[in-house]
Structure formats: C-alpha cells, structure tokens
Rosetta silent file (secondary structure, phi, psi, omega in degrees, C-alpha in Angstrom):
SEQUENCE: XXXXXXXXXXXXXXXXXXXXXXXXXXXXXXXXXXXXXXXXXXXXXXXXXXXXXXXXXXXXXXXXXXXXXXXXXXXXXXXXXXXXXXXXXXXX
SCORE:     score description
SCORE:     0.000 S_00000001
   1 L     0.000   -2.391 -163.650   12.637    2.556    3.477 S_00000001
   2 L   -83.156  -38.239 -161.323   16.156    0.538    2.173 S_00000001
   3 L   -90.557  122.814 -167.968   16.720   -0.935    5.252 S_00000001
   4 L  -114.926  128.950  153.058   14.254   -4.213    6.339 S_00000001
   5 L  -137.221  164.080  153.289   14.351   -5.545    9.755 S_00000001
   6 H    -7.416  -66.171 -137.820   12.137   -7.278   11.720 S_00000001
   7 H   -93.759  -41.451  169.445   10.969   -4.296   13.675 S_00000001
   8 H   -45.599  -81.886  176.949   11.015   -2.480   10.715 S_00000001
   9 H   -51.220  -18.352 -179.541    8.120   -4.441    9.000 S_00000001
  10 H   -86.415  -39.373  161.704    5.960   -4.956   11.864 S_00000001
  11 H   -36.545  -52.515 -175.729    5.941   -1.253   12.069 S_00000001
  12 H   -72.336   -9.991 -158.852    4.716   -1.234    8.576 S_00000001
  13 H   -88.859  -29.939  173.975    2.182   -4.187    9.014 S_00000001
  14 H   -31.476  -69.022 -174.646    1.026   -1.700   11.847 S_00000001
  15 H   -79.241  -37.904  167.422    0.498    1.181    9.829 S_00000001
  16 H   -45.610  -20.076 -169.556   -1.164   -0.868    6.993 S_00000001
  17 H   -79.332  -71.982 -173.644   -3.909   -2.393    9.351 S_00000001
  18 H   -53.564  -31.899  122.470   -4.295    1.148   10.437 S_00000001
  19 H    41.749 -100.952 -170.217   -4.801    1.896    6.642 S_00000001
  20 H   -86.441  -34.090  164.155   -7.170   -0.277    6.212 S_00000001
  21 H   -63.686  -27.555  173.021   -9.027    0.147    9.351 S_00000001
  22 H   -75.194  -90.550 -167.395   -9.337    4.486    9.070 S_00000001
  23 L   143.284   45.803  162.590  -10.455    3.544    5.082 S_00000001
  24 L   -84.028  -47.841 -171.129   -7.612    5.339    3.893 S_00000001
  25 L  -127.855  126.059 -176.565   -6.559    2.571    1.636 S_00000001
  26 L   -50.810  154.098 -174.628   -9.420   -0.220    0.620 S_00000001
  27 L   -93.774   -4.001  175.766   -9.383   -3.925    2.225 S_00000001
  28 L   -74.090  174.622  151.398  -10.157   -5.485   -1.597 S_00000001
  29 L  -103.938  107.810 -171.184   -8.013   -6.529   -4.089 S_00000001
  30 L   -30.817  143.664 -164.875   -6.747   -4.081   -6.341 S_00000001
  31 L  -100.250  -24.816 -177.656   -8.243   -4.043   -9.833 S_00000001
  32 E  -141.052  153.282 -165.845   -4.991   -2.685  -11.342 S_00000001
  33 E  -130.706 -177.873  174.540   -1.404   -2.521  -10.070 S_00000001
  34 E  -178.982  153.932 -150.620    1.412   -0.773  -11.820 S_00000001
  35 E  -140.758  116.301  158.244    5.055   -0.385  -11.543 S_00000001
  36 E   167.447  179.731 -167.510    8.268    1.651  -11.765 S_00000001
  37 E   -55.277  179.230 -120.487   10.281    4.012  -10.160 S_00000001
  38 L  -107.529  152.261 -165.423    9.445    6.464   -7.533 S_00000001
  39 L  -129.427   -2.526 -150.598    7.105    9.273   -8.421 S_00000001
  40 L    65.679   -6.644  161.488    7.752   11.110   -4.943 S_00000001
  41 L   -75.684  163.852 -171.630    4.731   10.923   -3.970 S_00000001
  42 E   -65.604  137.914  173.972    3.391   10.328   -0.654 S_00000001
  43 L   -68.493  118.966 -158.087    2.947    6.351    0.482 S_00000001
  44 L   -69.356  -19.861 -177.278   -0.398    5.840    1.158 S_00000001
  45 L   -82.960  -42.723 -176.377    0.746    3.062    4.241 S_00000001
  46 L   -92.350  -33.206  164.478    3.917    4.983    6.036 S_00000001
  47 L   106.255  -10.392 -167.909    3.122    8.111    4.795 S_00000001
  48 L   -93.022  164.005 -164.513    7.128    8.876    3.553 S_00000001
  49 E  -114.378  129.022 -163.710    7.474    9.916   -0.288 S_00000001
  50 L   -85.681   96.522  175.740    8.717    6.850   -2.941 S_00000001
  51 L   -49.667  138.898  176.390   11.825    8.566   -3.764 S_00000001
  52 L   -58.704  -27.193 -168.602   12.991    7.751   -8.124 S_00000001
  53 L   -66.297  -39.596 -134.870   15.657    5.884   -6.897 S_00000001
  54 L  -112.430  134.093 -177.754   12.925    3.496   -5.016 S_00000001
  55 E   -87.424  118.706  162.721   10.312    1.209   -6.870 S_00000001
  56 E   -92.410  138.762  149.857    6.885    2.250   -6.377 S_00000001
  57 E   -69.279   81.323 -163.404    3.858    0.505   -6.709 S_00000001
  58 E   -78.242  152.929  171.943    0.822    2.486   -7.791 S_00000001
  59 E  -134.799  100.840 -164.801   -2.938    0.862   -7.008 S_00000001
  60 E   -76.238  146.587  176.151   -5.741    1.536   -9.031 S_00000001
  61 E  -126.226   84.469 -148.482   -9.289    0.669   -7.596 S_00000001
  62 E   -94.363  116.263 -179.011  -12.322    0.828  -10.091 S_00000001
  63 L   -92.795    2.489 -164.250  -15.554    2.572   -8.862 S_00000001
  64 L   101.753  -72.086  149.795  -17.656    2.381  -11.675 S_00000001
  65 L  -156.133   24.685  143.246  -16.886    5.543  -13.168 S_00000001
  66 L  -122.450  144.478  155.273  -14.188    6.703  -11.213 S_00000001
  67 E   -73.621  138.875  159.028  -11.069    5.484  -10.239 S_00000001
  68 E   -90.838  178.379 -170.942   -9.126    5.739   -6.847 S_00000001
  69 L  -179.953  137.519  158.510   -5.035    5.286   -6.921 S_00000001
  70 L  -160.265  120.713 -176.774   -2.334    5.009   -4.418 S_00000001
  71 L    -4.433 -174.704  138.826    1.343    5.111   -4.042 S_00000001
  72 L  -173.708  151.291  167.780    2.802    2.418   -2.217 S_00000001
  73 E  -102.345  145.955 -144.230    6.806    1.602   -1.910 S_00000001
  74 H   -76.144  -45.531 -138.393    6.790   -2.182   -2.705 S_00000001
  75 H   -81.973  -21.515 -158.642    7.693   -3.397    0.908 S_00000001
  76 H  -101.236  -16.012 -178.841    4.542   -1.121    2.471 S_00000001
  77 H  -112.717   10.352  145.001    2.423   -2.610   -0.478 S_00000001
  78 L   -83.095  -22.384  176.283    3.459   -6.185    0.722 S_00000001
  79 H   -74.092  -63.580 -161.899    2.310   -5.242    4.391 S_00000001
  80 H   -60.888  -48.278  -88.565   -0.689   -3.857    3.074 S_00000001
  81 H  -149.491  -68.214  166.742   -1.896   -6.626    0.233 S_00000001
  82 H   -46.457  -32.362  155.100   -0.930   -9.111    3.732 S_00000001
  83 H   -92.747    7.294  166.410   -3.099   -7.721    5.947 S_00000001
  84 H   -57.355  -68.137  161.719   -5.772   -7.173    3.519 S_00000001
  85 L   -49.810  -21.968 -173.772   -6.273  -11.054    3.446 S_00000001
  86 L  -126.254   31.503  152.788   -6.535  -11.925    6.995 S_00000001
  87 L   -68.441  125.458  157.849   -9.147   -9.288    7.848 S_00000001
  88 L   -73.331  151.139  156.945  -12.000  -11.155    8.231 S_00000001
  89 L    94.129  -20.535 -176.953  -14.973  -10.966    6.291 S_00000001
  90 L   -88.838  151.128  148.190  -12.653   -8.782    3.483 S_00000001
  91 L   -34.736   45.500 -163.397  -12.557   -9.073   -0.051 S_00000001
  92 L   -61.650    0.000    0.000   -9.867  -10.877   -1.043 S_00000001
C-alpha cells in the first residue's frame, strides 16, 4: 500500500467500482469519516489489512438506527469517494 504508481491506483479505482457495484461499500456520501492509524483491519476496497504504521480511514454510514462502518487505507478511500461521484444517478 506505500508505494503509488500509476498502475497501482487504477488497480485500486478497479477494485473500488467493483465495491460499489457488488454493494459491498455504499455509492453515497459518508455521514461520518474518522481518522488515525491503522487498526489492522481488513480494507473494505483492496481487501489488505491497514497496518498501525498506515493511516486509516474509517466510514460510518447512518441507517436510521443502525450504523454501517468501513476501513479504508486513505489512498483506497480516495479511489473509492472518486468513483462514487461519477456513477451516475449516485448520491453524491
């Protein structure tokens, strides 16, 4: 996850699409974001575990009277949050 190339991120914009297209991770805009180092848990876009050393992004989603939440390593929650917007028809 350290290393950004090209090929790299298009990979990731890849798996984010795919994401959003299964419904593993919603096509809205997150109602709450939060921040800080790596929890180890699994990334909800690539699927690799946000390591402490590595800043994660957690993303809360408000259901009414539950919440959903998911992981994200910042560069996989910049893929994701970009293809979110140019779905048509989503919830930006």
């Amino acid at each position: 996850m350290e290393r950004e190339t090209s090929n790299f991120n298009g990979v990731l914009h890849d798996k984010a699409l795919e994401a959003i297209r299964s419904g593993k991770l919603p096509s809205r805009h997150q109602d709450r974001t939060l921040g800080g180092a790596g929890s180890g848990a699994e990334c909800a876009v690539c699927g690799e575990p946000v390591m402490r050393h590595m800043t994660e992004l957690e993303i809360q989603f408000n259901h009414g009277e539950t919440m959903s939440h998911y992981h994200l390593h910042y560069q996989c929650f910049a893929a994701w949050d970009f293809e979110r917007t140019n779905i048509p028809g989503a919830s930006n």
